[in-house]
Structures are given as C-alpha cells and as structure tokens.
PDB file of N, CA, C and O in Angstrom, chain B, residues numbered from 101:
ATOM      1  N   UNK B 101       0.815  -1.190   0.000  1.00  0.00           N
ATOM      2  CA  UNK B 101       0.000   0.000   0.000  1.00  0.00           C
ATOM      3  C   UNK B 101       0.866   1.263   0.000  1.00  0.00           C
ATOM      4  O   UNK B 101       0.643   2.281  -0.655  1.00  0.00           O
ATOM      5  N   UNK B 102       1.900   1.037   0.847  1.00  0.00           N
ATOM      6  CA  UNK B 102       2.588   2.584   0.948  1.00  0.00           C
ATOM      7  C   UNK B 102       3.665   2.777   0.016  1.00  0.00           C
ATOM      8  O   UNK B 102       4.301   3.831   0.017  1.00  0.00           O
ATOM      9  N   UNK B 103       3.982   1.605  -0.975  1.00  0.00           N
ATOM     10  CA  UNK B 103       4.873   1.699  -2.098  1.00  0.00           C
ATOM     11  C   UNK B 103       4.390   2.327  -3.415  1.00  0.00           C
ATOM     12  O   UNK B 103       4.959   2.550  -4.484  1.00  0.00           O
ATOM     13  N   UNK B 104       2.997   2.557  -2.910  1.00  0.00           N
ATOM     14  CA  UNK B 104       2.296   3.209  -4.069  1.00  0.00           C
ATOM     15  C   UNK B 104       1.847   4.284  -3.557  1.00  0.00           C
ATOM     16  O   UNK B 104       0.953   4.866  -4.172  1.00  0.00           O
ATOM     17  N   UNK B 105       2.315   4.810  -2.364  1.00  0.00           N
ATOM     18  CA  UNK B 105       2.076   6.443  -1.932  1.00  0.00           C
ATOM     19  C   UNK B 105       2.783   7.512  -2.598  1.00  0.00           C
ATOM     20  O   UNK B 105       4.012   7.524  -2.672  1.00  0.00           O
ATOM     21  N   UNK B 106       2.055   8.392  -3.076  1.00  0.00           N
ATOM     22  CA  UNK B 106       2.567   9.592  -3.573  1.00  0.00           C
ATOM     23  C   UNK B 106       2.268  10.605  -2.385  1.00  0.00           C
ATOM     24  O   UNK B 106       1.153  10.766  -1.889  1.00  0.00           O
ATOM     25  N   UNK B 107       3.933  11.552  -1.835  1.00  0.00           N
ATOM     26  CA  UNK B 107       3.181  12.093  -0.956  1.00  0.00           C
ATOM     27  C   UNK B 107       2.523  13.342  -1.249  1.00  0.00           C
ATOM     28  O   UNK B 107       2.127  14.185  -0.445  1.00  0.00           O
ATOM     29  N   UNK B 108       2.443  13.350  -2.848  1.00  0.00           N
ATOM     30  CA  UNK B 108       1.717  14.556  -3.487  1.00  0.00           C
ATOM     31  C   UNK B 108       0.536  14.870  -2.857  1.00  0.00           C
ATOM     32  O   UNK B 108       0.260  15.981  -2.406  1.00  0.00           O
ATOM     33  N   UNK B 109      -0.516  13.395  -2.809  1.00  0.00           N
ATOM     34  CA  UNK B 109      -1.620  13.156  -2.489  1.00  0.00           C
ATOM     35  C   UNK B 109      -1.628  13.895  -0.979  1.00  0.00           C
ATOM     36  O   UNK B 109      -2.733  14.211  -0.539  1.00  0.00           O
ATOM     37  N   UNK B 110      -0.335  14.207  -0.102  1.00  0.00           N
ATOM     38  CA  UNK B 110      -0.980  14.842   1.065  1.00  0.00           C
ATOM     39  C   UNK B 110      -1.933  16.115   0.698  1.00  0.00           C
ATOM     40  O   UNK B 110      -3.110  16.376   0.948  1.00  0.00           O
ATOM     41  N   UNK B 111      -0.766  16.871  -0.096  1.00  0.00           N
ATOM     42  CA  UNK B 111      -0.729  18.281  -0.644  1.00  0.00           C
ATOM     43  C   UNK B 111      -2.131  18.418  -1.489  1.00  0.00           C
ATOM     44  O   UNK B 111      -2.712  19.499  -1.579  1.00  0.00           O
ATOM     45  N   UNK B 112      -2.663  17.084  -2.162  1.00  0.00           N
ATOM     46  CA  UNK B 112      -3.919  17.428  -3.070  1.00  0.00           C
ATOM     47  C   UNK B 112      -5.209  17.471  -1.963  1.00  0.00           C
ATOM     48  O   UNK B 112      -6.330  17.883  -2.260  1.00  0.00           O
ATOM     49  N   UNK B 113      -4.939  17.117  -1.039  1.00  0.00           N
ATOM     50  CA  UNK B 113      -5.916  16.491  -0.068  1.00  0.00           C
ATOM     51  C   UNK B 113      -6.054  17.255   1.163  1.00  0.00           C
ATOM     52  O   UNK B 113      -6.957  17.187   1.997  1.00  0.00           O
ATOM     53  N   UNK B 114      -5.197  17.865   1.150  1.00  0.00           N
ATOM     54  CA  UNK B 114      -4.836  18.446   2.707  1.00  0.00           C
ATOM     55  C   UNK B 114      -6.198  19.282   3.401  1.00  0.00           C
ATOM     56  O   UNK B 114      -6.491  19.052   4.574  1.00  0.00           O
ATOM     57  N   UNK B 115      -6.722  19.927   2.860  1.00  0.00           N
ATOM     58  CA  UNK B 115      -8.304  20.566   3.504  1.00  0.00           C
ATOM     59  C   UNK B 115      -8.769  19.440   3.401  1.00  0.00           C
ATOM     60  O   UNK B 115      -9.297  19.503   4.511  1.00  0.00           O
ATOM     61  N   UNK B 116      -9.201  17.907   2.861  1.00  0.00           N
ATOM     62  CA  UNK B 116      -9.983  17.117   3.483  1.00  0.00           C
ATOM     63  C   UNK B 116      -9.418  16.529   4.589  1.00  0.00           C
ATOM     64  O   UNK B 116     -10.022  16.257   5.627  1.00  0.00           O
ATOM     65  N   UNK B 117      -8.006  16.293   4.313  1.00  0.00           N
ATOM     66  CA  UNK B 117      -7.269  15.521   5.979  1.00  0.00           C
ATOM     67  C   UNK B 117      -7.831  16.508   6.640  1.00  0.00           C
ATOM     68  O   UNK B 117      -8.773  16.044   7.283  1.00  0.00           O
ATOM     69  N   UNK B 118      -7.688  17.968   6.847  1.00  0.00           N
ATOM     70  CA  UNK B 118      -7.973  19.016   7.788  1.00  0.00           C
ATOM     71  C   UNK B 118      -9.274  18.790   8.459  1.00  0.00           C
ATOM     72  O   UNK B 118      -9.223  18.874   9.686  1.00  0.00           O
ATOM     73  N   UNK B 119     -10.350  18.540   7.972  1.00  0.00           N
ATOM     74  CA  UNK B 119     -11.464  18.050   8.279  1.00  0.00           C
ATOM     75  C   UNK B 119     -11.474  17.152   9.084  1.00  0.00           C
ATOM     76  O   UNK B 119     -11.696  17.349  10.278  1.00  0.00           O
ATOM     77  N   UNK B 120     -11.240  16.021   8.584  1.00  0.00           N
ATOM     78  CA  UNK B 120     -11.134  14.449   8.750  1.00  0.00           C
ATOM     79  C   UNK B 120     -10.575  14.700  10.598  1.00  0.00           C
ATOM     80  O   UNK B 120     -11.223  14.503  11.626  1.00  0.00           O
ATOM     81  N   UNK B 121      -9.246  15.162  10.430  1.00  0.00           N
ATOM     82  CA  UNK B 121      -8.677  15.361  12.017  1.00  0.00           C
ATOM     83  C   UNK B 121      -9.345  16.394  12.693  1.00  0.00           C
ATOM     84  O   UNK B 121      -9.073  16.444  13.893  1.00  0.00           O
ATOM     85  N   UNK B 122      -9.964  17.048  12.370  1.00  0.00           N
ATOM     86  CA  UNK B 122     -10.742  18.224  12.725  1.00  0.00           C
ATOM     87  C   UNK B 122     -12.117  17.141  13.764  1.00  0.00           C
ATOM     88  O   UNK B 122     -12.198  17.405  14.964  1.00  0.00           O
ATOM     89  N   UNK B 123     -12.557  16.622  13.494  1.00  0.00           N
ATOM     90  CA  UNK B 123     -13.452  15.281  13.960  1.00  0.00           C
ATOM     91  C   UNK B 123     -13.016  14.259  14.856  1.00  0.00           C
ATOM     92  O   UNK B 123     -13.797  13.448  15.354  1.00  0.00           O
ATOM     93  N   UNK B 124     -11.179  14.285  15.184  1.00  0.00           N
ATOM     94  CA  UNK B 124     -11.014  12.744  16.048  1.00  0.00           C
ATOM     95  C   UNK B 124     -11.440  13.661  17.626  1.00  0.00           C
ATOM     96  O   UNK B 124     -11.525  14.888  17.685  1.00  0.00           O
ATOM     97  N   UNK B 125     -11.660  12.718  18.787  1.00  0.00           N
ATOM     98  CA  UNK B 125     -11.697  13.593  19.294  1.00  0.00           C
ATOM     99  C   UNK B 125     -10.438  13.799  20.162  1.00  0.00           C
ATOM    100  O   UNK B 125      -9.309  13.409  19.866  1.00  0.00           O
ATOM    101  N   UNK B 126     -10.942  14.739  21.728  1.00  0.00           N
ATOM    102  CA  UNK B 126     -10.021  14.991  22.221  1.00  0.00           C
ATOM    103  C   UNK B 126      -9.301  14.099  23.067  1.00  0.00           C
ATOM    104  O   UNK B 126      -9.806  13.082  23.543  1.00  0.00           O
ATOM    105  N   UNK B 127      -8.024  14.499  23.275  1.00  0.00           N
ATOM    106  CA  UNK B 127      -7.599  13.461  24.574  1.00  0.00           C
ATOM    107  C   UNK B 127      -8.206  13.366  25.963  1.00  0.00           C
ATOM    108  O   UNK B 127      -8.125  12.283  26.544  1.00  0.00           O
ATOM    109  N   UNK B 128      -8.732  14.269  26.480  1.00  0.00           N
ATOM    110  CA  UNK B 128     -10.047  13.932  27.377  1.00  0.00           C
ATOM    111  C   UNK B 128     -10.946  13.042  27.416  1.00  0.00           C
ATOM    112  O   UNK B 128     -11.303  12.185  28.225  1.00  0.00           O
ATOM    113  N   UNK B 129     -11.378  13.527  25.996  1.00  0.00           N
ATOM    114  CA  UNK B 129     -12.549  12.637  25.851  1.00  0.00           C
ATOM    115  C   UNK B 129     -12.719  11.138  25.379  1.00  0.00           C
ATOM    116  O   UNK B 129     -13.685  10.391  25.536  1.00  0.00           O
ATOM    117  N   UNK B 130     -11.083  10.830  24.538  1.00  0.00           N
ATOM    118  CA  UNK B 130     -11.347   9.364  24.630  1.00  0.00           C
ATOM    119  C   UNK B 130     -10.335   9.290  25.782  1.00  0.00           C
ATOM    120  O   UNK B 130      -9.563   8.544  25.181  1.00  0.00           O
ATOM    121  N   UNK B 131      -9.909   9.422  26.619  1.00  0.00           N
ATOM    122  CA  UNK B 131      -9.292   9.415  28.084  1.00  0.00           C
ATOM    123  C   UNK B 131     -11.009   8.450  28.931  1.00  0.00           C
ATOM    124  O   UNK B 131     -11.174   7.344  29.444  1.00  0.00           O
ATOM    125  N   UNK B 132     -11.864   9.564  28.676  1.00  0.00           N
ATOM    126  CA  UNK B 132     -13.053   9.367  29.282  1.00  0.00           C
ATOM    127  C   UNK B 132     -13.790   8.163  28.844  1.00  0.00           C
ATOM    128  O   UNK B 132     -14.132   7.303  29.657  1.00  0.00           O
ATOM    129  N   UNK B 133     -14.033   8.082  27.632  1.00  0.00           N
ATOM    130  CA  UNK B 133     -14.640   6.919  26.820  1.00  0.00           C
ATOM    131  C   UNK B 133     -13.529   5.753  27.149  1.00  0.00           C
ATOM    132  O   UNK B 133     -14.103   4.675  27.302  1.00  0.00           O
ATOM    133  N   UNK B 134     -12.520   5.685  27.258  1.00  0.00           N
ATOM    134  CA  UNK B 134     -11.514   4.337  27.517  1.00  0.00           C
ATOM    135  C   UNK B 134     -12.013   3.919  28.717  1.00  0.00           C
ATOM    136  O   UNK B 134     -12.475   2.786  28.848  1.00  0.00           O
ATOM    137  N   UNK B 135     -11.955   4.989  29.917  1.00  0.00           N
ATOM    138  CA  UNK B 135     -12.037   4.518  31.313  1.00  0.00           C
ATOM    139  C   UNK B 135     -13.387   4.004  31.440  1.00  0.00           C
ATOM    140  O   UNK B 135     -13.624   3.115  32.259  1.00  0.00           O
ATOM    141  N   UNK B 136     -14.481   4.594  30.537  1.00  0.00           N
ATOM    142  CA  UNK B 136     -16.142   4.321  30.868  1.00  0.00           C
ATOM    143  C   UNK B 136     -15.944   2.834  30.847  1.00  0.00           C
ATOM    144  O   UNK B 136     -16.039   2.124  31.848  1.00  0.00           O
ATOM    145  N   UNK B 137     -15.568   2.268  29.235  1.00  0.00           N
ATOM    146  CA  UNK B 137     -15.495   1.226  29.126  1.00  0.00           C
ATOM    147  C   UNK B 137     -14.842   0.185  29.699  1.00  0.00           C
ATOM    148  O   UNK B 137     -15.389  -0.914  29.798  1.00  0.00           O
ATOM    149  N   UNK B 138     -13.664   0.404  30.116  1.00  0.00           N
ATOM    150  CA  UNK B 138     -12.411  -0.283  31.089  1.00  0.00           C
ATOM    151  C   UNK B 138     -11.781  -0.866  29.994  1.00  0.00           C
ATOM    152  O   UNK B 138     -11.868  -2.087  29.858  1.00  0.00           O
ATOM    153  N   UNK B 139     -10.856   0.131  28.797  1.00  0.00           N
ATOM    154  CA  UNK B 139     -10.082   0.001  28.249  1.00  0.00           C
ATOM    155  C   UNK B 139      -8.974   0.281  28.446  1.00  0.00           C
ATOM    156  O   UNK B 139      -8.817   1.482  28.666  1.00  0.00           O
ATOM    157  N   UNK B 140      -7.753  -0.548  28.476  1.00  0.00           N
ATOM    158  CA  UNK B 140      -6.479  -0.320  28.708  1.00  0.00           C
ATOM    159  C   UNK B 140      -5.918   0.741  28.106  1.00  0.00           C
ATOM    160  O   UNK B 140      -6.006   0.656  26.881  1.00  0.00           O
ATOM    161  N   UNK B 141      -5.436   1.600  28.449  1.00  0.00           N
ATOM    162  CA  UNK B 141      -4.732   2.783  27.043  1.00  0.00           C
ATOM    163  C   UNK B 141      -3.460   3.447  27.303  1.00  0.00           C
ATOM    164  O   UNK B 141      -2.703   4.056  26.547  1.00  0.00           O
ATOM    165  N   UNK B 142      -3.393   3.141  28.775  1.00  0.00           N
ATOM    166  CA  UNK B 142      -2.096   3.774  29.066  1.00  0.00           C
ATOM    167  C   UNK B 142      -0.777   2.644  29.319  1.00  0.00           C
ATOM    168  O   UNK B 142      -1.010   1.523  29.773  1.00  0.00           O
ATOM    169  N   UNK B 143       0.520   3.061  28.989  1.00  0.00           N
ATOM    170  CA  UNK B 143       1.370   2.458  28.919  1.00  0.00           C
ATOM    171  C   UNK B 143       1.949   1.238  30.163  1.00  0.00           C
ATOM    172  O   UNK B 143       2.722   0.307  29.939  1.00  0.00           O
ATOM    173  N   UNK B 144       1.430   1.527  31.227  1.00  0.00           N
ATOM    174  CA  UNK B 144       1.238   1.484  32.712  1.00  0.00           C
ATOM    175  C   UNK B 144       0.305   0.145  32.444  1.00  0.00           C
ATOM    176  O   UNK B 144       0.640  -0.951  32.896  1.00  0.00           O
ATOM    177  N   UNK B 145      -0.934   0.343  31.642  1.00  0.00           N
ATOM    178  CA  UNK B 145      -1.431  -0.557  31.973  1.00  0.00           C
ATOM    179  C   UNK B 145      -1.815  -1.861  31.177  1.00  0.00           C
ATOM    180  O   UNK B 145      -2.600  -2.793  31.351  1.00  0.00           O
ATOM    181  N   UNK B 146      -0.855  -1.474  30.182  1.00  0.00           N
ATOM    182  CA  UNK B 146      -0.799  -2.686  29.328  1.00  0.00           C
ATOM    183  C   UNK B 146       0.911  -3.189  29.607  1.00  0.00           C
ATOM    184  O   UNK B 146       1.578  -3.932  28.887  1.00  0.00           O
ATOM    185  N   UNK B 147       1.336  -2.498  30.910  1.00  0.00           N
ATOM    186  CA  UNK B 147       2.716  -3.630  31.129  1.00  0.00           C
ATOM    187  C   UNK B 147       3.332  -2.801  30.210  1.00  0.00           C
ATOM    188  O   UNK B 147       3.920  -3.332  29.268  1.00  0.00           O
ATOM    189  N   UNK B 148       3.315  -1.967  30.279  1.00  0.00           N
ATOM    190  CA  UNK B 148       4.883  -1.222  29.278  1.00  0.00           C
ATOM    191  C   UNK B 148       5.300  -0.396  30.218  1.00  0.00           C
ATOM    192  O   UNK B 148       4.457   0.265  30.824  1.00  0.00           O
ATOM    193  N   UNK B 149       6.703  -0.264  30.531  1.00  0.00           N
ATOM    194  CA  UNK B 149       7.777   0.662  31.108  1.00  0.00           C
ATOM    195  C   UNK B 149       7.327   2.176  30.788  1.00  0.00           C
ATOM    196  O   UNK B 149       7.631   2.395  29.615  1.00  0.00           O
ATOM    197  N   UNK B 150       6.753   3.247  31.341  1.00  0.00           N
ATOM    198  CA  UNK B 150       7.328   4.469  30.490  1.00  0.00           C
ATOM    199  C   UNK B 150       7.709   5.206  29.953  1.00  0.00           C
ATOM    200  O   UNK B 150       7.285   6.027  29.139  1.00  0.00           O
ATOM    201  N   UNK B 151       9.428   4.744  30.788  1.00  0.00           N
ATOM    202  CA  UNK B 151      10.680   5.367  30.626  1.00  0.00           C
ATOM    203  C   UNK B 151      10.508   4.633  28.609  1.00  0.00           C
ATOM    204  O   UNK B 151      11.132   5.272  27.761  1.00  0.00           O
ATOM    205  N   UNK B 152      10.019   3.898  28.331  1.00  0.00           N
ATOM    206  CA  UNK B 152      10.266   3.508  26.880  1.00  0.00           C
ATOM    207  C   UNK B 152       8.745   4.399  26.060  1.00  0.00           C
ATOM    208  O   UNK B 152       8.012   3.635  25.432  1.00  0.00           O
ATOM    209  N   UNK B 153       8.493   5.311  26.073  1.00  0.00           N
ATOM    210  CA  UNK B 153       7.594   6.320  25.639  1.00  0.00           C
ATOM    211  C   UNK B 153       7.752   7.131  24.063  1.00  0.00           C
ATOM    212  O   UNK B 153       7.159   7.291  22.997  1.00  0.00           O
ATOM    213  N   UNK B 154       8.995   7.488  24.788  1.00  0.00           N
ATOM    214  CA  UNK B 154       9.636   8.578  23.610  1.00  0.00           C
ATOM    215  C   UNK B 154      10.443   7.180  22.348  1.00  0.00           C
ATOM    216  O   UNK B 154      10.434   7.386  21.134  1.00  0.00           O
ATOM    217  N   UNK B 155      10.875   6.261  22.779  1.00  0.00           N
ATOM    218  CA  UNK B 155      11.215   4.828  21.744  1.00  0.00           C
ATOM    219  C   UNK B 155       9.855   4.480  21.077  1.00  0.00           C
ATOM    220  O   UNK B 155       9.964   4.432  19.852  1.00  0.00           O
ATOM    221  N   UNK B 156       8.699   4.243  21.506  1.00  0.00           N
ATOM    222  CA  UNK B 156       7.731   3.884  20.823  1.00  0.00           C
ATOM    223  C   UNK B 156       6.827   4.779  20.299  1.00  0.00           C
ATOM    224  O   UNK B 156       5.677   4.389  20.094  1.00  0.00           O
ATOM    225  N   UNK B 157       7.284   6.397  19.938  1.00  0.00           N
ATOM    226  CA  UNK B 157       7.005   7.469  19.402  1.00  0.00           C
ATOM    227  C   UNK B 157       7.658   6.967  17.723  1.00  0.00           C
ATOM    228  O   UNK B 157       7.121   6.742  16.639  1.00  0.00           O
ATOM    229  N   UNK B 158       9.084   6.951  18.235  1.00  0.00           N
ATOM    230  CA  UNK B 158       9.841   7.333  17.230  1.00  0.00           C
ATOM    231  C   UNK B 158       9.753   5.706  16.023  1.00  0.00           C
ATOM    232  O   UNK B 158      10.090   5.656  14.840  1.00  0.00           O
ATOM    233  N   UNK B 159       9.290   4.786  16.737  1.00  0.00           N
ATOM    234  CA  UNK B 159       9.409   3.689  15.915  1.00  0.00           C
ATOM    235  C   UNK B 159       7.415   3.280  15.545  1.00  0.00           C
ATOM    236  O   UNK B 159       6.899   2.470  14.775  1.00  0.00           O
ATOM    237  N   UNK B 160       6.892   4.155  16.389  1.00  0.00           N
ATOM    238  CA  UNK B 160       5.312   3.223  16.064  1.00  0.00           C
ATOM    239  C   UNK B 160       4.800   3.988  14.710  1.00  0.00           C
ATOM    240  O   UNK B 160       3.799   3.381  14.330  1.00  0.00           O
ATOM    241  N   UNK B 161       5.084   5.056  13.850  1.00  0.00           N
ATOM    242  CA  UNK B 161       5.486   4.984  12.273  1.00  0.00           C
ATOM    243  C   UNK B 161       5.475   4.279  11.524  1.00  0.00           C
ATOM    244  O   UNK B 161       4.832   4.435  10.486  1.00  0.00           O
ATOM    245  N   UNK B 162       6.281   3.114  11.821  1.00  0.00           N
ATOM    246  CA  UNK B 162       6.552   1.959  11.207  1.00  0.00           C
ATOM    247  C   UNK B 162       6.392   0.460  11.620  1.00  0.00           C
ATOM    248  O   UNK B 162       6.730  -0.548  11.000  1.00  0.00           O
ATOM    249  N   UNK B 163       5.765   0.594  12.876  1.00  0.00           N
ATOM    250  CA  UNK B 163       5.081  -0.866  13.211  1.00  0.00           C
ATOM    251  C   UNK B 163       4.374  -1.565  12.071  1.00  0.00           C
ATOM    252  O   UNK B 163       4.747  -2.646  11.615  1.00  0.00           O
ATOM    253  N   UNK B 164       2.888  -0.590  11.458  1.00  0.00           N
ATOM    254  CA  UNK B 164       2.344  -1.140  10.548  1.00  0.00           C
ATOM    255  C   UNK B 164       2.072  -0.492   9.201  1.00  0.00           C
ATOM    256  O   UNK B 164       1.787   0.706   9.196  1.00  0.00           O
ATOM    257  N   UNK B 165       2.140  -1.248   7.918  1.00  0.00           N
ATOM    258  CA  UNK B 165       2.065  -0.629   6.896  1.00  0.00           C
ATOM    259  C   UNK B 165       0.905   0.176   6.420  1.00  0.00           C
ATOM    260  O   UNK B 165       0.398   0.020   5.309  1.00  0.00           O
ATOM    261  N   UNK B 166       0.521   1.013   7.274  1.00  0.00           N
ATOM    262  CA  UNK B 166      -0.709   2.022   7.179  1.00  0.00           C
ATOM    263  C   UNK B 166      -0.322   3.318   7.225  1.00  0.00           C
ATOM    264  O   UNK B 166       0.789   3.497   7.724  1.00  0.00           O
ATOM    265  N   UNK B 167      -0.879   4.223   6.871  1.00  0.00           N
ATOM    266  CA  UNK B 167      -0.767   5.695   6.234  1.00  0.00           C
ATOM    267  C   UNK B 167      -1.520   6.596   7.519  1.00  0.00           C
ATOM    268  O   UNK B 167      -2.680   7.006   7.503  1.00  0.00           O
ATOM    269  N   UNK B 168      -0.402   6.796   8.748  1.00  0.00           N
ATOM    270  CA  UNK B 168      -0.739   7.459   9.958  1.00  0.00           C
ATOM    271  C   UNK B 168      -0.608   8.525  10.000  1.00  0.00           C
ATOM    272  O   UNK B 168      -0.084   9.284   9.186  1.00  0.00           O
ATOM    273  N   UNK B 169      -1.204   8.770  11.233  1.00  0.00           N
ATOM    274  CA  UNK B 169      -0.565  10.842  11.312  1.00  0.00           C
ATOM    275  C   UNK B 169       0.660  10.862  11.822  1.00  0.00           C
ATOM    276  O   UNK B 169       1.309  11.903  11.718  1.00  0.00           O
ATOM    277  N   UNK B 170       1.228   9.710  12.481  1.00  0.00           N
ATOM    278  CA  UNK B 170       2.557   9.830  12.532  1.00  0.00           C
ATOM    279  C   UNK B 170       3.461   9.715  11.370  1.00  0.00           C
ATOM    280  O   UNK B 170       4.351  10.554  11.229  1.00  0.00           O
ATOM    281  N   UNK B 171       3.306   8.706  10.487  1.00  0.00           N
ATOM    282  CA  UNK B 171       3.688   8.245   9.253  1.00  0.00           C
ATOM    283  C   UNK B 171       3.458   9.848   8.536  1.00  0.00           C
ATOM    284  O   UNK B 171       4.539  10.370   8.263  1.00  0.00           O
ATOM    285  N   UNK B 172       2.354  10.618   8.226  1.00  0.00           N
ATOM    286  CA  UNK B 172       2.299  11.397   7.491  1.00  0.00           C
ATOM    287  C   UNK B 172       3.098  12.486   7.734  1.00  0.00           C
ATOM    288  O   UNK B 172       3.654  13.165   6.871  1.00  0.00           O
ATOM    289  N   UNK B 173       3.174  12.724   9.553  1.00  0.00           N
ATOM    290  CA  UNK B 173       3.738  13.693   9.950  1.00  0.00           C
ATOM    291  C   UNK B 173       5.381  14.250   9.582  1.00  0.00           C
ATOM    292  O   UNK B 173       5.933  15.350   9.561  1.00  0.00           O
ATOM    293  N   UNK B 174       5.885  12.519   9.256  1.00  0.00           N
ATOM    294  CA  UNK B 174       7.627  12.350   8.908  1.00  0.00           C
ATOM    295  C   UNK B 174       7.689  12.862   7.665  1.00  0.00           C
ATOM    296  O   UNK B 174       8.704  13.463   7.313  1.00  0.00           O
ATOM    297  N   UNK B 175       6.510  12.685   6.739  1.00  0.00           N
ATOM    298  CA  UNK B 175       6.786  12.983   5.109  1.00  0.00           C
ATOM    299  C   UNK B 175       6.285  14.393   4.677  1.00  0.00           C
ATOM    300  O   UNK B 175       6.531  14.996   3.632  1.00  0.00           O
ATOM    301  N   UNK B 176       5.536  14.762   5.721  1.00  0.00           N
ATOM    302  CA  UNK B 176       5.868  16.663   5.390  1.00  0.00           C
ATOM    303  C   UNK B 176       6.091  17.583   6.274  1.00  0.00           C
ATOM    304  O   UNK B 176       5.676  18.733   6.134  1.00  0.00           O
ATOM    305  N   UNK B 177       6.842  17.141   7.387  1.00  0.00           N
ATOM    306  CA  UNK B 177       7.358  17.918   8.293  1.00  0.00           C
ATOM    307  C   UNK B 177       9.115  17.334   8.244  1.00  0.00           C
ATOM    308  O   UNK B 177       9.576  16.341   8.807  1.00  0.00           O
ATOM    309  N   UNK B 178       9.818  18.323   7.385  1.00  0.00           N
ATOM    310  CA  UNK B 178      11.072  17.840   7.328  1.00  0.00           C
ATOM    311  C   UNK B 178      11.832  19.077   7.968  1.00  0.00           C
ATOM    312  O   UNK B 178      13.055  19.045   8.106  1.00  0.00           O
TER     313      UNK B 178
END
C-alpha cells in the first residue's frame, strides 16, 4: 500500500485531511470513553515501562504498513 504512496496526495488532499482530524476527538474525551469502558490505554497498563515512551514514538510509524498521522507527519514535516 505505501509503495504506491505519492506524498503529493498529502498536498492534493490536505483541507480534506484538515477536516477528517478536525473530527477525532479529544484526549479527554477518549481518556473518558476508555475509562467508561475499562479500556487499557495507558502504557502502565498494558505492562509497558514508560521510561520507553519517547522509543515507541519514534518507531510506532513503522510498526504497521498504514498511512498514519505519525507516518504522514515524517513525510511533510522535514
């Protein structure tokens, strides 16, 4: 999928991404919606170290071959 990314397509698209993220919500609020439900979300509580936070910033980009806002963030913020 991402061998056939053009990152032109950010640039043709960018007021609909704008939208699109304009809609996720806030960190509050799925903070709130995780806990309603008793979803795990924090690093703490799925057994991950903290101190390894800023490592799984810089590598979760590339965990999976999907077209993220992290992934997007590397290809037009240089």
């Amino acid at each position: 999928m991402l061998k056939t990314f053009d990152p032109q397509s950010i640039a043709e698209h960018w007021q609909e991404i704008r939208e699109i993220i304009a809609k996720i919500p806030s960190y509050e609020e799925l903070d709130a919606l995780y806990a309603a439900i008793g979803a795990k979300h924090t690093l703490e509580e799925l057994g991950i170290d903290p101190a390894c936070e800023e490592s799984f910033l810089d590598i979760s980009s590339a965990i999976r071959n999907r077209l993220t806002l992290a992934r997007m963030t590397r290809l037009i913020v240089k």
